[in-house]
C-alpha positions as CSV (number, residue, x, y, z in Angstrom):
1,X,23.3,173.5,-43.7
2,X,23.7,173.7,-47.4
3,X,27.3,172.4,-47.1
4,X,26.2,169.3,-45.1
5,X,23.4,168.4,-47.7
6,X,26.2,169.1,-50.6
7,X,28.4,166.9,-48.8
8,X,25.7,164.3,-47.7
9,X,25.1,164.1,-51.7
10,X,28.3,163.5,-53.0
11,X,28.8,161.0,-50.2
12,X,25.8,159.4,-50.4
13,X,25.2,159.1,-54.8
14,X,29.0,158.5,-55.6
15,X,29.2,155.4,-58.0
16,X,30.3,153.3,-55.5
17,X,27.9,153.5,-53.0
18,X,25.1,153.0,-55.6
19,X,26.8,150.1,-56.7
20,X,27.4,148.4,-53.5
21,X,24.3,149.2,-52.7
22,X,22.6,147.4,-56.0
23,X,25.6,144.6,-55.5
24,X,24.0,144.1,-51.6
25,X,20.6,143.7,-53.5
26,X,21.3,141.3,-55.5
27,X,23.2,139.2,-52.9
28,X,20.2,139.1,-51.3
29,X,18.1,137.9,-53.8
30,X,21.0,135.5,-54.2
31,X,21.0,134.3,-50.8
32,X,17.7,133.1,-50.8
33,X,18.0,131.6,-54.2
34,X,20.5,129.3,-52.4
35,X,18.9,129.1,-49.6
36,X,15.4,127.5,-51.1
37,X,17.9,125.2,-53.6
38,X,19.3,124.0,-50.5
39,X,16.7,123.5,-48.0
40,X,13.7,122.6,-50.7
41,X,15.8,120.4,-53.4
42,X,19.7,119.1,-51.1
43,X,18.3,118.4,-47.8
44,X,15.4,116.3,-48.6
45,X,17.8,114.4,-50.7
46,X,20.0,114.0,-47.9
47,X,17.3,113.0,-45.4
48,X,16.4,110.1,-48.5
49,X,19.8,109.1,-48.1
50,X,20.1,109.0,-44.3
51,X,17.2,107.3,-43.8
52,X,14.3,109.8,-43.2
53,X,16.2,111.2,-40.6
54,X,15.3,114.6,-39.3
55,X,19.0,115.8,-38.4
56,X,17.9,119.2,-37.2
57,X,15.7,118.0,-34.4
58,X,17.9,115.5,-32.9
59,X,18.6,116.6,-29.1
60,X,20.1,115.3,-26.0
61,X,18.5,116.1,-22.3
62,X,20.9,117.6,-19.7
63,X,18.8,115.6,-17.3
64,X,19.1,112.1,-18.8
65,X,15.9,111.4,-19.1
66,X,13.7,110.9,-22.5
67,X,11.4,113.5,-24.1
68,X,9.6,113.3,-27.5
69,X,10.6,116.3,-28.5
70,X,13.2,119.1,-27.5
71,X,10.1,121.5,-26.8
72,X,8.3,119.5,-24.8
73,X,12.2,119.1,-22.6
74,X,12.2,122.9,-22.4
75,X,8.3,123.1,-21.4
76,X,9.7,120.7,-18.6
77,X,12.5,123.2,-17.4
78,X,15.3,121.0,-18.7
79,X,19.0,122.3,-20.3
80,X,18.9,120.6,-24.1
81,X,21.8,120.2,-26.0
82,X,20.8,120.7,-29.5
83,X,23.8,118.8,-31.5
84,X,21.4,118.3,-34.6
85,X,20.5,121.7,-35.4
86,X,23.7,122.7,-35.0
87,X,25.1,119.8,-37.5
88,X,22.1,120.9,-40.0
89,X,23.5,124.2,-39.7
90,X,27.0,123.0,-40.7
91,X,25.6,120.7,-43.8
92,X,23.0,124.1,-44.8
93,X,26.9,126.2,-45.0
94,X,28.5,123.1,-46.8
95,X,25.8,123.0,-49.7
96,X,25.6,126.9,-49.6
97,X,29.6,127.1,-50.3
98,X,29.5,124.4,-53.0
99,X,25.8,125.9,-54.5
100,X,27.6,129.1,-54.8
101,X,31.3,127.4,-55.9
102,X,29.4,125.8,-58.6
103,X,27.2,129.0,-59.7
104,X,30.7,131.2,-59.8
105,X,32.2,128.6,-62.0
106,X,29.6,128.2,-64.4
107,X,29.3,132.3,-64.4
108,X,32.9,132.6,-64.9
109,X,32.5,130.1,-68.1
110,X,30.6,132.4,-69.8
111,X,32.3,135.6,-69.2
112,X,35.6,136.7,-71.5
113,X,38.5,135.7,-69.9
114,X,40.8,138.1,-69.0
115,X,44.3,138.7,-70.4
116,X,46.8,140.0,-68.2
117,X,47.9,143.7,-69.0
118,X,51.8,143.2,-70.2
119,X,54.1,146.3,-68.9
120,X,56.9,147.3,-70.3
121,X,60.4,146.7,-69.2
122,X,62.0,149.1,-67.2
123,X,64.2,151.8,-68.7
124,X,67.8,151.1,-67.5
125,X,70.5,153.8,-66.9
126,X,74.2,152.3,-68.5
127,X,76.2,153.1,-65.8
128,X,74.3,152.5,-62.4
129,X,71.7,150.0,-63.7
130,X,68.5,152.0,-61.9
131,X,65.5,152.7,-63.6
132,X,65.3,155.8,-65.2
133,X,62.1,157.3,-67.1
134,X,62.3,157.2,-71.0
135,X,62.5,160.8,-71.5
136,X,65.1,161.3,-68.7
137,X,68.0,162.9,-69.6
138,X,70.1,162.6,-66.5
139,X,69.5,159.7,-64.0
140,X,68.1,160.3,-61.2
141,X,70.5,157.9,-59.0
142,X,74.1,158.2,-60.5
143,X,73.3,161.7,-62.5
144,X,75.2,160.7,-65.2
145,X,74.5,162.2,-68.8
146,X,71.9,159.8,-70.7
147,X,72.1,159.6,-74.7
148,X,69.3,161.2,-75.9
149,X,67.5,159.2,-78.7
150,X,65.9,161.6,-81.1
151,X,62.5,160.8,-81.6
152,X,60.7,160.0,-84.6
């Protein structure tokens, strides 16, 4: 039992578990940051712009006939084909990916940029032309005898 707990422990409070944990967190938080900026301050805009239309509760009856409402369709037994939540659902994902685009970028501003780490060229043996560690001797592909260059 004590190994399973030990094991559990080190599993369980590794670095990286604490810190996708804490990273899943925040996301959250995130999400509905988004979520509110888009529902509360984009769609209402959008509905100004469209005309005061409600997108999400557009409907069509599978019966043909006309109902106020898509409820009130159901409460009647009849299949509805809800095309407008389905598009508000589509433009909700469209404002999320460009609320978030637009958050990374202006995060990404302020953060240092990176510079990319420079490696050095590869060692090359004389004779064969394979790479060879600096403190080789011998090459590993031809075997041939390397100058040694004494160091300083």
């Amino acid at each position: 039992m004590k190994k399973f707990i030990h094991g559990f422990q080190t599993f369980a409070f590794r670095g990286n578990i604490l810190d996708l944990a804490v990273g899943i967190m925040i996301g959250g938080a995130f999400g509905k940051i988004v979520s509110s900026m888009v529902g509360d301050l984009f769609m209402p805009l959008l509905s100004v712009v469209l005309g005061r239309v409600n997108l999400s509760g557009a409907f069509l009856a599978l019966d043909g006939n006309y109902y106020v409402s898509a409820e009130d369709a159901a409460a009647a037994g009849v299949g509805v084909f809800r095309y407008g939540a389905f598009l508000q659902t589509v433009i909700d994902f469209f404002f999320m990916a460009l609320v978030i685009y637009g958050m990374l970028q202006l995060i990404s501003h302020f953060l240092p940029k990176r510079t990319p780490e420079v490696k050095p060229e590869p060692l090359l043996c004389p004779f064969c032309r394979g790479e060879i560690n600096e403190l080789a001797r011998r090459c590993p592909h031809c075997t041939s005898s390397l100058e040694v260059v004494p160091e300083p």
